[in-house]
C-alpha positions in Angstrom: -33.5 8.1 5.2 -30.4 7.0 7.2 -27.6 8.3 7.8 -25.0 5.7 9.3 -21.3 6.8 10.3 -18.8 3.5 9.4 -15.4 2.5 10.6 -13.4 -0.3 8.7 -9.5 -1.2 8.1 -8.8 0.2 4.7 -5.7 -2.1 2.9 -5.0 1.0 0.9 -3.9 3.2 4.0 -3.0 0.6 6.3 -5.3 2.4 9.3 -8.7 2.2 10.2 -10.8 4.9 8.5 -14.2 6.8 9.0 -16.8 7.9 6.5 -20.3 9.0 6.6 -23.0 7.9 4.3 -26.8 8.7 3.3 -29.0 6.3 2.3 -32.4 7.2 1.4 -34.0 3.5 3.0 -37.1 3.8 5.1 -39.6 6.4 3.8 -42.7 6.8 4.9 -45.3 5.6 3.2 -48.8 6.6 2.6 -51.2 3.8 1.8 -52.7 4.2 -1.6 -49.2 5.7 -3.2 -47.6 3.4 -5.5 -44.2 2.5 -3.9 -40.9 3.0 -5.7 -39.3 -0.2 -6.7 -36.4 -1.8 -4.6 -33.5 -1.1 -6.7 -30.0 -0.7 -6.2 -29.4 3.3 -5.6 -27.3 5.2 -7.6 -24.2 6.6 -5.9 -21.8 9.7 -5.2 -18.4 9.5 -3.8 -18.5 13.1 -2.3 -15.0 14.8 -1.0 -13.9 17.5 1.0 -11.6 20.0 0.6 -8.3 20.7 2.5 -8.5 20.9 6.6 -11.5 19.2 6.3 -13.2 15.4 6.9 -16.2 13.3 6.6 -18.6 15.4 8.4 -18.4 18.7 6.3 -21.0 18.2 3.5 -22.9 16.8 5.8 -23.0 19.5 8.3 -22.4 22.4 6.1 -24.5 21.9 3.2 -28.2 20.8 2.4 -26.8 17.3 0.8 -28.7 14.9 2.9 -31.9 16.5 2.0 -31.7 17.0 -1.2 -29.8 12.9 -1.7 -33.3 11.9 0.0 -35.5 13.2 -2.6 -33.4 12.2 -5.4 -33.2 8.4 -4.3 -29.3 9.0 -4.0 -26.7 7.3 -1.7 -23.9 9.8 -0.9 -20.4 8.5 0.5 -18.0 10.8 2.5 -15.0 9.9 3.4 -11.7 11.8 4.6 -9.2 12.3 2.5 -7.0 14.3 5.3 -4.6 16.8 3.3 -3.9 14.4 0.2 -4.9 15.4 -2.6 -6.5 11.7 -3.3 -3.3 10.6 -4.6 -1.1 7.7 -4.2 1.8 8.6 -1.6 4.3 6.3 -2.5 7.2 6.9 -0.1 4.5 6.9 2.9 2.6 3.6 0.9 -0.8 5.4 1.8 -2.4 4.7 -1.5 -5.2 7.1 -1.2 -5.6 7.4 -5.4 -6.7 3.1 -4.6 -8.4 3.5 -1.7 -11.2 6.9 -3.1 -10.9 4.6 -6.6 -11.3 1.4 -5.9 -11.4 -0.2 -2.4 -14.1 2.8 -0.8 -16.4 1.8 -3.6 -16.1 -2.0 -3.3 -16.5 -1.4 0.7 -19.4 0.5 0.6 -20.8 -1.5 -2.2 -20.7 -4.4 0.0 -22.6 -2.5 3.1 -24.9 -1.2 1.4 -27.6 -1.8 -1.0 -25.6 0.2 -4.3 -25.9 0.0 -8.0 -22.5 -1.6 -9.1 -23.1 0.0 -12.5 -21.1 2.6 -14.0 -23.7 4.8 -14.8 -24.9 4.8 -11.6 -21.7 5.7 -10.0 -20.1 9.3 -9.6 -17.9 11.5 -8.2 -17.7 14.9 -7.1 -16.0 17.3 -4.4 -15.3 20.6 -3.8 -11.5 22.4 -4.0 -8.9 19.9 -3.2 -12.1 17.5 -3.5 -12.4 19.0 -6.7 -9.5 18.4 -8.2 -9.6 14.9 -6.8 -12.7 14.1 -8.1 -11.5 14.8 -11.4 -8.2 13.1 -11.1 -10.0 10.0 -10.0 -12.9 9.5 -12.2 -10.7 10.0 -15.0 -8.1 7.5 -14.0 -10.7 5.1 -12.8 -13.0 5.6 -15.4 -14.3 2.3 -15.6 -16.2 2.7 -12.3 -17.5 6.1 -12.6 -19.2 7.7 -15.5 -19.7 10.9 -14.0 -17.5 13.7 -12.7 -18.0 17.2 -10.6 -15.5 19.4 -9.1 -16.4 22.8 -7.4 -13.7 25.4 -7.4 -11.4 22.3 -8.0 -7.6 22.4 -6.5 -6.1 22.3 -10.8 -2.9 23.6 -8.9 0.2 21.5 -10.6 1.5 24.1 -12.2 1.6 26.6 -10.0 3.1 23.7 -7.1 6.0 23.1 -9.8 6.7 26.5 -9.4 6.5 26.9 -5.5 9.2 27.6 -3.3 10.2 26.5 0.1 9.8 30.2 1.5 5.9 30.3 1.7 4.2 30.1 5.2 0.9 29.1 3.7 1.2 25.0 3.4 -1.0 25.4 0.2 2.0 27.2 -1.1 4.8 25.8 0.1 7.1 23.5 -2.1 7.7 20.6 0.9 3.8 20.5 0.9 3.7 19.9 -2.8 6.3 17.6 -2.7 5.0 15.3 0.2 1.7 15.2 -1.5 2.7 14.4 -4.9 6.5 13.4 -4.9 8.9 14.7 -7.5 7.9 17.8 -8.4 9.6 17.4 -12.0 7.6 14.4 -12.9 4.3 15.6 -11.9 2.4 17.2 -15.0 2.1 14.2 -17.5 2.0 11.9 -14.9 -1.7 10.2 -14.0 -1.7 13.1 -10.9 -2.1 15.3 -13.6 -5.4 15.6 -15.0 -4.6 16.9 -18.8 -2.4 14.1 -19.1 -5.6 11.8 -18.1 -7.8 13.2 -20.7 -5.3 13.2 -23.4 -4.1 9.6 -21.9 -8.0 8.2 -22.8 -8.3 10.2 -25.7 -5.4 8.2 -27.3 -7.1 4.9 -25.9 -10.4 5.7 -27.2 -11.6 4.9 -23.7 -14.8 6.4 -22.2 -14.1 9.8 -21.0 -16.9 10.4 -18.2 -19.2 13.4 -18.1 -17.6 16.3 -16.8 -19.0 19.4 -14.7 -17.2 21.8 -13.6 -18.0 25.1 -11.8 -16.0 28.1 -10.3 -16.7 31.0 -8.0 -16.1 34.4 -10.5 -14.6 36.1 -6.6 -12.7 32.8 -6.0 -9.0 33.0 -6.1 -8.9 29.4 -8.1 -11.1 31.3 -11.2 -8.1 30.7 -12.8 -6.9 27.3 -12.5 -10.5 26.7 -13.6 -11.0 28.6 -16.6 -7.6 26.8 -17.8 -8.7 23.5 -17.6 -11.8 24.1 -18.8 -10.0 26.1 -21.9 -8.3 22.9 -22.3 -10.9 20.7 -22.3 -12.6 22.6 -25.3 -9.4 22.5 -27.1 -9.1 18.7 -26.9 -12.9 18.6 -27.8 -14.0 17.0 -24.6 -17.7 17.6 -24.0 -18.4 19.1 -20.7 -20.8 21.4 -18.5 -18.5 24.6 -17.6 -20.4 27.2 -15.0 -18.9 30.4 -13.3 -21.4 31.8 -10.8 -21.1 35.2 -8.1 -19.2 33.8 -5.7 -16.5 33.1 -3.4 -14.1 29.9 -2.2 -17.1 29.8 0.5 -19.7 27.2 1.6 -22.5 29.1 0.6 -21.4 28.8 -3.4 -20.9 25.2 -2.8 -24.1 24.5 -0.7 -25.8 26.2 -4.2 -24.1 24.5 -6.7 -23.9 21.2 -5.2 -27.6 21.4 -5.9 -26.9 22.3 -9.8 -25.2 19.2 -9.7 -27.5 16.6 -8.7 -29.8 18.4 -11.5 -26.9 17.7 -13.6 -26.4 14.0 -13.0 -29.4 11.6 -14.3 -31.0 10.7 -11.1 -34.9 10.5 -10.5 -36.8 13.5 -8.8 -39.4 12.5 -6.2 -41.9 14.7 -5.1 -41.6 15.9 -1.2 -42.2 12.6 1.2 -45.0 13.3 3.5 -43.6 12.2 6.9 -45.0 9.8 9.8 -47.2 11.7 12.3 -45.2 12.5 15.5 -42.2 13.0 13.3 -40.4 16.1 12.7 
């Protein structure tokens, strides 16, 4: 397995960027065994939540182990405080850059499937929700979606006031993330308006999975949009566990998703004496 840490211009942003990325290349192998054929490897766009970057599934979860025995390449990038959305005033296009230039970069450095069912997207909280908001607005690339405790805040930020010392609750937040306030839910930041948007369309709606903390103060949000999935008739996975807005729940259930998403199990790789 390697794990490589890249540094390129993005055109999106207009900055040079950082993510890291797991690629399950160079396993031992023991003579005898049949060797799996050299394929291109399904992939996950994986994002953070807010005040995080690039290194926290790494670092804070079990990801790179569990990618390695699944045969599955895992990209992180940063997404800083954006909610993966297009800021239009600033021109950092972050809904393009997570939707489509990330995945033609790292499709370029690296040896990934450039199929749609091959290609998902998941995150956790504000990674949530922008996993969600993305694979449905760039559903043509990824055919499968997972949000942990996802951010489904736009109603609630329609409704916040400039008063709040939290930033997650403050109005000016909200509005330099996604604009004008009073054109945000219907818009393509608003994730009911996507599914009801490719319903109409008849496009391919991606498979959903969502999951949600039952001591997690976004229970909520999350029982709402899955309530309105099942009312548009949108199949989906839907899973409330004991939990908090905490690592450990998303450490677990990260996990549940790779068992979710069609991706080959391996059995444990015996390693190359010496190693660790």
């Amino acid at each position: 397995m390697a794990i490589a840490q890249v540094n390129f211009f993005s055109r999106s942003l207009h900055r040079q960027v950082t993510i890291n990325a797991i690629i399950p290349v160079g396993k031992f192998h023991m003579p005898g065994m049949p060797e799996r054929e050299k394929t291109p490897f399904k992939t996950l766009y994986l994002l953070h939540g807010i005040f995080g970057n690039y290194t926290d599934w790494l670092t804070r979860t079990r990801i790179a182990q569990w990618a390695e025995t699944r045969n599955l390449a895992v990209i992180m990038p940063s997404g800083e405080n954006s909610f993966y959305v297009d800021h239009e005033k600033s021109g950092a296009l972050y809904g393009d850059y997570f939707g489509r230039e990330l995945v033609e970069v790292t499709r370029e450095l690296f040896p990934l499937s450039n199929k749609r069912e091959d290609t998902f997207i998941a995150g956790l909280s504000m990674g949530g929700y922008g996993a969600v908001r993305t694979g449905l607005k760039y559903h043509e690339t990824f055919s499968a979606i997972a949000g942990l405790s996802s951010g489904f805040v736009l109603e609630s930020s329609v409704n916040a006031t400039y008063e709040s010392a939290s930033i997650v609750r403050n109005r000016g937040y909200f509005e330099s993330v996604f604009g004008d306030l009073d054109k945000l839910l219907g818009s393509d930041k608003d994730p009911k308006a996507l599914i009801q948007l490719l319903k109409t369309s008849d496009a391919k709606i991606p498979q959903i999975y969502l999951s949600c903390g039952t001591e997690d103060f976004l229970l909520e949000h999350n029982r709402d949009y899955h309530q309105f999935l099942v009312e548009n008739e949108v199949p989906h996975e839907y899973i409330e566990g004991p939990g908090a807005h905490t690592w450990e729940y998303w450490d677990e259930y990260i996990l549940k998703v790779l068992d979710w998403l069609p991706l080959e199990t391996l059995p444990p790789q015996p390693k190359a004496f010496g190693s660790k």
